[in-house]
matplotlib code that plots the C-alpha trace (Angstrom):
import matplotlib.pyplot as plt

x = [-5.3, -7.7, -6.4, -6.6, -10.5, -11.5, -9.4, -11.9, -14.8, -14.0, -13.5, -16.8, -19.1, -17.1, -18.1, -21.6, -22.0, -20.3, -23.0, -26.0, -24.8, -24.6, -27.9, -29.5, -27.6, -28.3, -32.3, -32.5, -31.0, -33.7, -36.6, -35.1, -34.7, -38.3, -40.0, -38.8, -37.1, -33.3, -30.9, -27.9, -25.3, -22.4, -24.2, -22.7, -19.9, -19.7, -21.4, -19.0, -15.8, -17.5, -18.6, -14.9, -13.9, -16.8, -15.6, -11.7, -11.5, -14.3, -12.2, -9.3, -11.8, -13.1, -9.4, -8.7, -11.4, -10.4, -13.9, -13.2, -14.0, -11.4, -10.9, -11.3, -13.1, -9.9, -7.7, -9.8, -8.6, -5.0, -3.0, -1.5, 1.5, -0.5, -2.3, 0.4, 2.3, -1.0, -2.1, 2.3, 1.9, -1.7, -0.8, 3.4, 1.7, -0.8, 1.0, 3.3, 0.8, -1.1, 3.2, 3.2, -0.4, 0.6, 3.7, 1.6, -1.4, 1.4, 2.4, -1.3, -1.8, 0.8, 0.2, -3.7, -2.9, -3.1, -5.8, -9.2, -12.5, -14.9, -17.5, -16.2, -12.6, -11.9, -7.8, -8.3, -4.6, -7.4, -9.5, -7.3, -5.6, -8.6, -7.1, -3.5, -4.6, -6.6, -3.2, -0.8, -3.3, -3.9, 0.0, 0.5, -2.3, -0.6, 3.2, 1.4, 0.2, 3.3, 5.2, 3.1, 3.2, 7.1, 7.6, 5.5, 2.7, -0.1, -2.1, -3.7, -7.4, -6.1, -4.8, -8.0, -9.8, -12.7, -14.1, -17.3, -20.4, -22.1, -24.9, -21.9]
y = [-9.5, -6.6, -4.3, -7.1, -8.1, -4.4, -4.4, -7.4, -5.8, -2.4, -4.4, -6.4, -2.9, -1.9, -5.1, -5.2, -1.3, -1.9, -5.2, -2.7, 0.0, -3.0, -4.0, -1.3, 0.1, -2.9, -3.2, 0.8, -0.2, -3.2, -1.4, 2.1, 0.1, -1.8, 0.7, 3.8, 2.8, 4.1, 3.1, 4.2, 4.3, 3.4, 0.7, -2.6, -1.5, -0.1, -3.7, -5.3, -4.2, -4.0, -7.7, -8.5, -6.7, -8.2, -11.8, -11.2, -9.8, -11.6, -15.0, -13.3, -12.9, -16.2, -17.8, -16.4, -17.6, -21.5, -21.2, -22.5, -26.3, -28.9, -32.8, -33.2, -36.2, -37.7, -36.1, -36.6, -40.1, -39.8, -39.7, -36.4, -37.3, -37.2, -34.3, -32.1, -33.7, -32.6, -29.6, -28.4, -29.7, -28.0, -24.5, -24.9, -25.1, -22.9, -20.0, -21.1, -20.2, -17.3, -15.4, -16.4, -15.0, -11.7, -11.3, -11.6, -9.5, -6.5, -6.6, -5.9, -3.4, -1.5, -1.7, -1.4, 2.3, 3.5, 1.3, 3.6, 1.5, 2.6, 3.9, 4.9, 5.7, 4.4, 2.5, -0.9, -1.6, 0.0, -2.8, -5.2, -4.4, -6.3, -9.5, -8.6, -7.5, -11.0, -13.3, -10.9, -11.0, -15.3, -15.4, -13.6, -15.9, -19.3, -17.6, -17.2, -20.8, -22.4, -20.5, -21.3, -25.2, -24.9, -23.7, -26.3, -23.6, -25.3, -27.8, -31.0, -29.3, -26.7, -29.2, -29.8, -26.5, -27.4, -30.2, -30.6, -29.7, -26.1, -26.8, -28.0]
z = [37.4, 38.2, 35.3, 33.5, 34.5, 34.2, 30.2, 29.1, 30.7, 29.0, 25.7, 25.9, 26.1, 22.9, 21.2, 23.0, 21.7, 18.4, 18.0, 18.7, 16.5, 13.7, 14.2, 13.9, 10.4, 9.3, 10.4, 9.2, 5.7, 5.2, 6.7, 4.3, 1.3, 1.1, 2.7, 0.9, -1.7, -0.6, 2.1, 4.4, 2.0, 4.3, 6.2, 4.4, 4.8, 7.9, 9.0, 7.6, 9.5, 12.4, 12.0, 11.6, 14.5, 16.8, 15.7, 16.1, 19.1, 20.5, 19.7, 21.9, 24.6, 24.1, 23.8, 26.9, 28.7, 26.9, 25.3, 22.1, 21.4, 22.0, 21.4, 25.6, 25.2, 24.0, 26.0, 29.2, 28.6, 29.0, 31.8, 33.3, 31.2, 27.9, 28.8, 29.8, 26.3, 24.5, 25.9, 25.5, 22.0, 21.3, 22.6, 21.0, 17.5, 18.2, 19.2, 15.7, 14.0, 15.7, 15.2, 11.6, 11.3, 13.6, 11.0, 7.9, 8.8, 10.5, 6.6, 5.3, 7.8, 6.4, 3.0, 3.5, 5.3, 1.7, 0.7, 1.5, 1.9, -1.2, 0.6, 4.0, 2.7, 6.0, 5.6, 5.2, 7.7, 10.5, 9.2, 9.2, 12.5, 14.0, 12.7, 14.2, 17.5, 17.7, 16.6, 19.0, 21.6, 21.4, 20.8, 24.4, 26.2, 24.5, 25.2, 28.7, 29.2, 27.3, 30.6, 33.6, 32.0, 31.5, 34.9, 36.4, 37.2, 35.8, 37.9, 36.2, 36.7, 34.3, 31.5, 29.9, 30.2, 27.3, 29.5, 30.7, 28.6, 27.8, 30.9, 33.6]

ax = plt.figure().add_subplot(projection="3d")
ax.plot(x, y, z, "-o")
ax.set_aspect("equal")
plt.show()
């Protein structure tokens, strides 16, 4: 798991530097255009798939970190039974959709590769890639968790991962 530790660290600079580099194109443009009357041409744009590609891959980081919100307070309530029936069910249909969302967006990203951005000409299938890098990657950590629970790999602490409040 240290490749693994040093790979998320790696990919949190990029979205850290990536979130600075945003800012400030987008603080220049505002302060260019009422200030002197022009801008940075590229800057919306450039914003733009940036932003996308701080929020995908940021939810992979997050989902692998079992960061997003879930209905614990409910399941907290159930037995180990129901919670190992929810948490099976929960990650089953999630990792449905995440595959039919991987399939769809591979599709985009190849038909996008000679779709250029209007101001960047960047392809919009690098664009989109975000979005299948974020389903392929949350496929893999479900696939992942849908294993260690099959194989009887996955204690009770770990059923309800959301639990407990921000503070705890």
């Amino acid at each position: 798991m240290g490749a693994m530790n040093g790979l998320v660290k790696c990919v949190e600079m990029i979205l850290i530097v990536m979130f600075g580099i945003m800012a400030v194109l987008v603080f220049g443009n505002v302060v260019l255009r009422y200030g002197f009357n022009s801008g940075i041409v590229f800057s919306e744009e450039a914003s733009r798939f940036m932003f996308m590609w701080l929020t995908l891959i940021g939810a992979l980081i997050v989902m692998k970190d079992h960061g997003h919100l879930g209905m614990s307070s409910v399941v907290d309530r159930l037995g180990e039974r129901g919670q190992r029936v929810c948490r099976f069910t929960a990650d089953l249909l999630t990792l449905v959709c995440c595959l039919l969302l991987a399939h769809g967006t591979w599709k985009q990203v190849i038909i996008g590769m000679d779709d250029h951005a209007p101001v960047t000409g960047i392809p919009m299938g690098i664009i989109q890639t975000s979005l299948l890098i974020s389903s392929v990657g949350m496929a893999l950590v479900l696939a992942y968790g849908l294993w260690r629970q099959l194989t009887g790999r996955m204690s009770k602490d770990e059923l309800v991962p959301y639990s407990g409040s921000v503070g705890e």
